[in-house]
N, C-alpha and C positions, 0 to 999 in steps of 0.2 A: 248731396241729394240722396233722397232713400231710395233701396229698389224696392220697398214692401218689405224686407227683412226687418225684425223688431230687435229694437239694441238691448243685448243681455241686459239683465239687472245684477244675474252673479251666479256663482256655479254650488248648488247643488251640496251640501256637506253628508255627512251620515250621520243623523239625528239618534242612533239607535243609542239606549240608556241615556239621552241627555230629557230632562222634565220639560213636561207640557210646557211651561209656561216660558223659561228660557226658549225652546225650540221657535212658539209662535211669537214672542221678541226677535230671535233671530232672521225670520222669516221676513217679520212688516219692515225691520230695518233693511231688509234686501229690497224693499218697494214691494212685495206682496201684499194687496188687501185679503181681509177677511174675509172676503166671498172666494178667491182662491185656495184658500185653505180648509181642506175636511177633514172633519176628527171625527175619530173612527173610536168608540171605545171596544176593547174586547176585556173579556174577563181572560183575569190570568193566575194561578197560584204562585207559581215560577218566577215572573218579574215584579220588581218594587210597585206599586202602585203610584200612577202619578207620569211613569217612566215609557218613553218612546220604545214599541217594539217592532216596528216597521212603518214605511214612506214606499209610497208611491213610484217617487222620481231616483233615480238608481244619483248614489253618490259621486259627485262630478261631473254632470249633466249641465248643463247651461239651462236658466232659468230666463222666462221673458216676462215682458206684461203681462201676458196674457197665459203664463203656467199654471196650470191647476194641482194642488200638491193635496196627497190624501195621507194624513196621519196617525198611523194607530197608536191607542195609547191602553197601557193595561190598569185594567183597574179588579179588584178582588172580586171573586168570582160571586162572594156573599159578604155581603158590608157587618162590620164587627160590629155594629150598633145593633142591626138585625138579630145578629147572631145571640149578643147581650138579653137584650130582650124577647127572646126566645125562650134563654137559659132563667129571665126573670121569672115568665109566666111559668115553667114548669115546677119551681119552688114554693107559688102559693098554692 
């Protein structure tokens, strides 16, 4: 019988440097939906683009139904396509 306690779904890893998209694989196979999960972009120079640089939930934490997990992910402070075309318009 329950007493209101929600049965873990699983604990918590440390996502830092593993890719967006393995993380949120990792995550929905734990039973997380995608309304639990927030992505957070920040711009970054420093980390790979793409690449986890901080969570919400402290690593080894127990995870339920009902966790809400917020994760940031870095992405380039100014996109190289911008930047390209930038460098295009000042050459004609």
């Amino acid at each position: 019988a329950s007493l209101g306690k929600e049965r873990p779904v699983g604990v918590m890893d440390d996502m830092s440097s593993m890719f967006k998209d393995a993380a949120e694989d990792h995550l929905t196979r734990m039973g997380l939906s995608d309304v639990q999960i927030n992505w957070e972009y920040i711009a970054s120079d420093d980390e790979m683009p793409g690449t986890i640089v901080s969570q919400s939930v402290t690593a080894g934490s127990t995870l339920t139904p009902s966790s809400n997990v917020t994760i940031s992910v870095a992405q380039p402070s100014q996109t190289p396509q911008f930047e390209r075309l930038q460098q295009l318009g000042r050459h004609q």
